[in-house]
N, C-alpha and C positions, 0 to 999 in steps of 0.2 A: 583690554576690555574684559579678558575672563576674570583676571585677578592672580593667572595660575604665573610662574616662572616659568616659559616656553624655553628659555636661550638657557636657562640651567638646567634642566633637565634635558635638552638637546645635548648641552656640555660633557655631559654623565654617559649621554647611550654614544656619541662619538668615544668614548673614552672605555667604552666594552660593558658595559654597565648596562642591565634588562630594566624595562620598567617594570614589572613584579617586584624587582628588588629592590628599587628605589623608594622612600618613604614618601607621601604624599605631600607634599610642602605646605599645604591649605589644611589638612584635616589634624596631620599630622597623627595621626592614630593610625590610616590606610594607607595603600601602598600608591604609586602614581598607575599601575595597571588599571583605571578606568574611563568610561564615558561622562565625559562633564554634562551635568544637568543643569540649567539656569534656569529662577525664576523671577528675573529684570529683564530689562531689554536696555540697551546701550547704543546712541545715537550719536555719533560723531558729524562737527560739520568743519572744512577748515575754514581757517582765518583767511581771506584773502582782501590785503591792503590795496587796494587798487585804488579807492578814491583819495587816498593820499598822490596820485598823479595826476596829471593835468588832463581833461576831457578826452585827449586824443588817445590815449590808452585804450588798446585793445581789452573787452571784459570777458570775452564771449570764452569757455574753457572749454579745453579743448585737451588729448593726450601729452601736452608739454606742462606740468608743475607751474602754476603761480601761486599757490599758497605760498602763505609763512609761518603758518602753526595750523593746529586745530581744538578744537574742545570737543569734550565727551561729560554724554552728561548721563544720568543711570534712572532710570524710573521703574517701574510695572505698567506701565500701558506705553504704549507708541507714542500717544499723544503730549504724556507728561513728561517721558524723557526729549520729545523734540520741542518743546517748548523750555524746558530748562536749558536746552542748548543754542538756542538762537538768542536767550540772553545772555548767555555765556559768550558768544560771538562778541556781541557788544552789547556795553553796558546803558545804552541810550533804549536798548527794542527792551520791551513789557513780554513779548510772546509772538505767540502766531498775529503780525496785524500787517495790512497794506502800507509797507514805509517805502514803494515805490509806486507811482501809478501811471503807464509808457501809455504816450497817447498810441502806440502801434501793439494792442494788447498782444493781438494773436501774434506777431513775432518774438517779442518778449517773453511768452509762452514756449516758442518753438525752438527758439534757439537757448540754450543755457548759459548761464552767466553767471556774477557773483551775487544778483538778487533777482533770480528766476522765479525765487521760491516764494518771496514777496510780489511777486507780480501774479502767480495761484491765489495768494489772498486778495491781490484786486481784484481778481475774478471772482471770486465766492462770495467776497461779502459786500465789494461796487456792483459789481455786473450781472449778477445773479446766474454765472457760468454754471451747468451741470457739471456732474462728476465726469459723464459719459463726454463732454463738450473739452475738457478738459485731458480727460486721456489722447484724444483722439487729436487733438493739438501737439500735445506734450511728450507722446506714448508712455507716461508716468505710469505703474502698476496700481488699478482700482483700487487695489487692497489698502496701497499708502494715503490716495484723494480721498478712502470714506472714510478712513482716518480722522484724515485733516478737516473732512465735512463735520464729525462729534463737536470739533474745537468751534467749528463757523456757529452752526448750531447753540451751542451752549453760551456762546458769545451775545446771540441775538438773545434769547434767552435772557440773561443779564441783563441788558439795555434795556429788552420790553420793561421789566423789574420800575427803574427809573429812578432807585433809592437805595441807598445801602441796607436801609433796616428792612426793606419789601422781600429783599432776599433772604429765603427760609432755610432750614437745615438742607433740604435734602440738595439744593441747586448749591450750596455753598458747598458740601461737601461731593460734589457730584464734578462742580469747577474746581476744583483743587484736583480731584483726580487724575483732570484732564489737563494740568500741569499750568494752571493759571496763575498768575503769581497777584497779590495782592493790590498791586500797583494796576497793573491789568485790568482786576475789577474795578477797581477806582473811577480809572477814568472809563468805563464803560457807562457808570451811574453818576459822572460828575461829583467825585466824592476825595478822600485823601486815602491815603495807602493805612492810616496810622486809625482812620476810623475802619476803614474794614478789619485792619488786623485787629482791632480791639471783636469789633459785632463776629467775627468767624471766633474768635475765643469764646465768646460768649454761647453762642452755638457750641461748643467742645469740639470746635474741629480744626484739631493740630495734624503735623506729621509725626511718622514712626520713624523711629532708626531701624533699618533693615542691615545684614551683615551681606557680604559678598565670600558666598562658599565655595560657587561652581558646583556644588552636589544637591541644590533645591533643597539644600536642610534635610536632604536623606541620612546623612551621617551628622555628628558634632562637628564644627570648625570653631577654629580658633584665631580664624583673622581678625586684624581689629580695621579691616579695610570695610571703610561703612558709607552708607548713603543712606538721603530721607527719602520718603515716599507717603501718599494719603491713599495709598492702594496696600492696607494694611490694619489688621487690628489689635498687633501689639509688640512692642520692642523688644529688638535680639540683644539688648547690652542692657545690663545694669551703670546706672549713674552716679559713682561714689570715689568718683577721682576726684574731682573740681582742677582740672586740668586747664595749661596756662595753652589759651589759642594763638597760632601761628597763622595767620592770612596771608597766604599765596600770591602771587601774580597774576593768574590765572592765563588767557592766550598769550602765545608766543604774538608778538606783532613787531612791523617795523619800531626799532626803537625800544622794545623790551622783551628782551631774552634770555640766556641762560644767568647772564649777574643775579638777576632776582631771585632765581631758583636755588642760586649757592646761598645767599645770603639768608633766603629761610630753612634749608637745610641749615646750614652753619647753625644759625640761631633754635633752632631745635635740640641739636644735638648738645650746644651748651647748657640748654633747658636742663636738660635729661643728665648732663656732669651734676647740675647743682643741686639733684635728687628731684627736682620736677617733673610732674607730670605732663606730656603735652600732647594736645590736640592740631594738629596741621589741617588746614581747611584751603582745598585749589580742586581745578578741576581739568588741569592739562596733562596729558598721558606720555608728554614725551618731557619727564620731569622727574628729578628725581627725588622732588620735596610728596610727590604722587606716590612712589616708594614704600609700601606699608611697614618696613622694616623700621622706616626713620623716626617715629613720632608712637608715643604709646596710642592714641587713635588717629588713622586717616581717614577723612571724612571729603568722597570724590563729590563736593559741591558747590553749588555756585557762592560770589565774594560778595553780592547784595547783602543790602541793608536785612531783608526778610527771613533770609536763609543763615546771616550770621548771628542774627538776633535770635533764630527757633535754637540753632546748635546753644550757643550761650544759656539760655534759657534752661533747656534739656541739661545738659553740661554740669549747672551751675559753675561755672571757668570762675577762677580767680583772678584772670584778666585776660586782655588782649591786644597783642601784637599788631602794631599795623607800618610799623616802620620799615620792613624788609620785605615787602610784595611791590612795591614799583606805585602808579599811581593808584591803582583799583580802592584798596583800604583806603588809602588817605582821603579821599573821596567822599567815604561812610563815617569817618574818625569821629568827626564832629559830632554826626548826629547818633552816633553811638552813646557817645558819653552823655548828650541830651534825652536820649535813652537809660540811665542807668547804669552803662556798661563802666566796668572799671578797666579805662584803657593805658594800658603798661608803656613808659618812654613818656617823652615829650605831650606835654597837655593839649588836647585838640584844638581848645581857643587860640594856641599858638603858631599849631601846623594849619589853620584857618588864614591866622593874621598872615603868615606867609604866602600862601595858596591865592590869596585874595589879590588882583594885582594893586588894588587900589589901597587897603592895609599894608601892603607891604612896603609901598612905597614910601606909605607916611611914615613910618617904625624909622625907614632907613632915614629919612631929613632929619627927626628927631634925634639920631643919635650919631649925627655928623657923617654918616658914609656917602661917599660921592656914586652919583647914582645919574642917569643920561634924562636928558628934561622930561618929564612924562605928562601925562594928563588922560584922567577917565574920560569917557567919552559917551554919549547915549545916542547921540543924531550923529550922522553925516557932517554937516554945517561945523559943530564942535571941534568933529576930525579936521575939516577940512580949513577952519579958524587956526589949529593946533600946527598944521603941516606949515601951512604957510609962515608964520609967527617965526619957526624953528628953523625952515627949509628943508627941503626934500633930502634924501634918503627918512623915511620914518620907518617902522613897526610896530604891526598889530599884533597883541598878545593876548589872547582868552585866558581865564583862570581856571585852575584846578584842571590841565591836560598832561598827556605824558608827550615825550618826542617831538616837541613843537607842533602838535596837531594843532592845524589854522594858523598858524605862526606867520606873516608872512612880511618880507618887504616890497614898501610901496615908491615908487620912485617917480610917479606922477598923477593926480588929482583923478584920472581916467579913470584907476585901478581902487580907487579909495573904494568907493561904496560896495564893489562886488564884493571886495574881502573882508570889508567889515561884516558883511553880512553872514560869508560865512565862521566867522569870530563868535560873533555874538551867537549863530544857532549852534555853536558844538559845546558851550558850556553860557546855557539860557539864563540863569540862578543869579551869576555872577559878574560883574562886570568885568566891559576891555578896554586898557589900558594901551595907547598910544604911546610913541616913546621915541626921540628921536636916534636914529641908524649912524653911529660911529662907521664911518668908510675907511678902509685901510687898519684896522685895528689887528691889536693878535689878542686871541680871546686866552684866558687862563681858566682850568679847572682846579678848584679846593674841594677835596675830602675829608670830611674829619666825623668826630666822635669829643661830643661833651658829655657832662654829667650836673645836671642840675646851674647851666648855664658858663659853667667852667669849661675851658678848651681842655681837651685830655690829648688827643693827638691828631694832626692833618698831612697831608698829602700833599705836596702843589706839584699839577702838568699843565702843559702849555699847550696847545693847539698848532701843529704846522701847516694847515687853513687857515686864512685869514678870517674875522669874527663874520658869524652869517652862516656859516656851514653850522648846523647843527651837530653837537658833542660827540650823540650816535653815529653821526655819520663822519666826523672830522677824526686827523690822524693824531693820538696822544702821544705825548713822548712825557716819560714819568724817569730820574727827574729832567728838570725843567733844565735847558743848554744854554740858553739867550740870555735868562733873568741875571739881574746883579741883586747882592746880597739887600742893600734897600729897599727893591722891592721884594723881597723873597718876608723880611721883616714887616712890612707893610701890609703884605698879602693875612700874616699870622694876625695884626694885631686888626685887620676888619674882622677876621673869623671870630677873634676874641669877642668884640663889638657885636657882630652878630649873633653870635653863643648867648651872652650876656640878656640884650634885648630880645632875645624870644625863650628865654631858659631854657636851652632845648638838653634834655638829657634823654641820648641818642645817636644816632646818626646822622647827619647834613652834608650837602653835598650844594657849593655855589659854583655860579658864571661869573666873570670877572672880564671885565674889557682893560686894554694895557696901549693908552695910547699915547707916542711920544710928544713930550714939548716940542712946542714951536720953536722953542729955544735952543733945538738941537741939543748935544749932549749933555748942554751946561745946567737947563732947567731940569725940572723933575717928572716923571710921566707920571699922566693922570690915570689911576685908579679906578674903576667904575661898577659895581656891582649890577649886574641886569637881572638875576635869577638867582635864588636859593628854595633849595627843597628839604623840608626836615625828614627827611629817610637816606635811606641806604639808597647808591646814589643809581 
């Protein structure tokens, strides 16, 4: 969080070495003999997965560790850094908003949990909770609840408004301080993310890049470790790179973890071989793509559409990266390019048609790859016309998620409707695809890397779970033991097929199902494509 090397400069004084002697690793002109001065604040919250388990799961936290990451996110006021970091958590919350509401408030309140903090907002801005009504439940320190009351406040505020354009300079510039994001206002006034960002332009109220020194800009530094803020009245960097951007993964979570992180480190550092400039854009601290040494600027910020758009902007970037952060970019690819953005690898319309489950499936009939029966779905009725038609074992698959979130299989008509339902609300945009459930299969993983729709090079491993375990969580064995050469040939020439019909120049990484003929040895086992993803995998 300071920015400073604590673990190397530990390294030096185990080692006999004074800090007067040591050079300042930030300023680089002073020595490490001083008192760090900050003027940010820095609000970390961790990741904790837990509704990825079944209801019975204990939430309540307590001194035993169930995180799995955390995020950090940097502002000049309390309010702006903790609101950039509860989007950081997850990419579905706007900011501070009630996205829980426990009909047992005041316990919800008392006891903490993984959404404590959201149940503070049912009280503030449902229940009309005091500050004081609220400590004394909670024993949360005043100082943080009058905090959070600016944001409730300035919230109401907005809504009174009742329009985008009613809001004037000073409330617009006054919400943003207080780390509102644009989206946020949006739906406060029933409006779209794309019209406030235009009406807050129009206003002239951007963010600033501020530098992260540890000395409050008492001395010169020369980090290029940077964040925005609207609690500021003018940039610590000159803009005259047009540096190629690197999007992060952002939180560690079940399902994605350090791979991502190699792979935009990796892709950075090849940037910077081929004489490029690059800008790395994440905001997880236990990372070493966060690293300021890695990337000619790091930028500790969130992977939204709003916050990749201002850096671009600001930047003027000659393009951007979205293939090697996991699912987060992929997510924004599209409407980037829909935006202007020049985005580097495979064409978003493409990582869409894949992303999409209901394009993708069509792409693969079209171009001959054997793929398990499917069908889009809107009602229940649909699913439950689908299931029956195919027979049970089915799965439900939302689009555009990472690690099978909502993934699930359903194995009697009971179970249909509660999991569609959570399908449909974890990716609302886009539709979910039904799909009939291979039992007994062995799943296979391809990794590869094309160029403008040509296979360049792949990978194949097998799965020693049977299909159903999810990738992240199943045992790989790379190479493959079981396969025979035909299908090993079979496996390359879908990747080709695949390469092909989505031109991906890039990286891709598919699912493959590998189930035997009925025919025992003599026939040929069916192939089946259930999942491809255009990134790094």
């Amino acid at each position: 969080a300071t920015g400073y090397p604590l673990a190397y400069t530990a390294a030096k004084i185990a080692l006999g070495h004074t800090l007067p002697e040591l050079p300042n690793a930030v300023t680089k002109t002073t020595t490490a003999c001083f008192e760090p001065s900050l003027d940010y604040i820095v609000t970390k919250i961790p990741k904790w997965d837990l509704a990825k388990f079944s209801t019975q799961v204990k939430r309540e936290i307590g001194s035993a560790m169930k995180s799995v990451g955390e995020v950090m996110a940097i502002g000049r006021t309390f309010e702006e850094s903790l609101q950039k970091a509860i989007r950081q958590v997850d990419p579905r919350y706007t900011g501070f908003e009630a996205y829980v509401k426990p009909e047992d408030l005041d316990h919800a309140l008392a006891v903490p949990t993984d959404t404590r903090l959201f149940a503070v907002a049912h009280a503030m801005y449902n229940k009309n909770y005091t500050v004081d009504q609220i400590h004394e439940i909670t024993k949360i320190d005043k100082w943080f609840l009058y905090k959070i009351d600016n944001i409730v406040q300035a919230s109401r505020a907005i809504k009174e408004r009742g329009s985008v354009e009613a809001i004037e300079h000073e409330l617009m510039a006054q919400s943003k301080r207080l780390g509102f994001s644009d989206l946020q206002i949006a739906h406060l006034v029933n409006s779209t993310e794309n019209v406030v960002r235009a009406h807050r332009k129009s206003l002239g109220v951007t963010p600033f890049v501020k530098r992260i020194d540890t000395l409050a800009a008492e001395y010169p530094a020369h980090t290029n470790y940077l964040y925005t803020t609207y609690n500021a009245s003018e940039h610590d960097v000159k803009f005259d790179d047009n540096g190629t951007m690197v999007l992060g993964s952002g939180v560690y979570r079940i399902g994605s973890s350090v791979e991502f992180d190699w792979c935009a480190v990796t892709c950075a550092r090849k940037l910077r071989d081929m004489g490029h400039k690059t800008i790395m854009v994440n905001y997880n601290p236990e990372t070493v793509s966060t690293d300021y040494d890695e990337a000619d600027r790091m930028y500790f910020e969130e992977l939204g559409w709003e916050r990749v758009m201002d850096i671009y902007e600001l930047e003027r970037s000659s393009g951007v990266i979205v293939s090697v952060g996991g699912q987060l970019p992929q997510n924004i690819a599209l409407r980037l390019k829909k935006s202007g953005v020049t985005v580097l690898g495979t064409d978003p319309e493409n990582i869409d048609m894949a992303e999409d489950r209901h394009k993708f499936s069509k792409v693969l009939d079209s171009i001959g790859v054997d793929q398990p029966e499917w069908a889009e779905v809107s009602t229940v009725n649909d699913a439950k016309e689908f299931a029956n038609r195919v027979g049970y074992p089915v799965l439900i698959r939302p689009s555009y998620v990472l690690s099978g979130a909502a993934m699930n299989v359903i194995y009697e008509e009971e179970d249909l409707e509660h999991k569609l339902s959570a399908a449909a609300s974890v990716s609302p945009e886009h539709p979910v695809v039904i799909t009939k459930f291979i039992d007994n299969a062995q799943e296979i993983d391809v990794d590869a890397v094309a160029h403008e729709g040509k296979l360049l090079v792949h990978a194949i491993s097998e799965h020693v779970e049977n299909a159903g375990v999810h990738s992240g969580d199943a045992t790989l064995v790379l190479p493959p033991f079981s396969l025979y050469d035909e299908d090993m040939a079979r496996l390359k020439e879908i990747a080709e097929k695949v390469a092909k019909a989505f031109n991906i120049s890039g990286p891709f990484n598919m699912q493959v199902i590998r189930k035997p003929s009925e025919e025992g040895y003599e026939g040929e086992p069916e192939l089946k494509v259930i999942e491809c993803n255009l990134r790094a995998s």
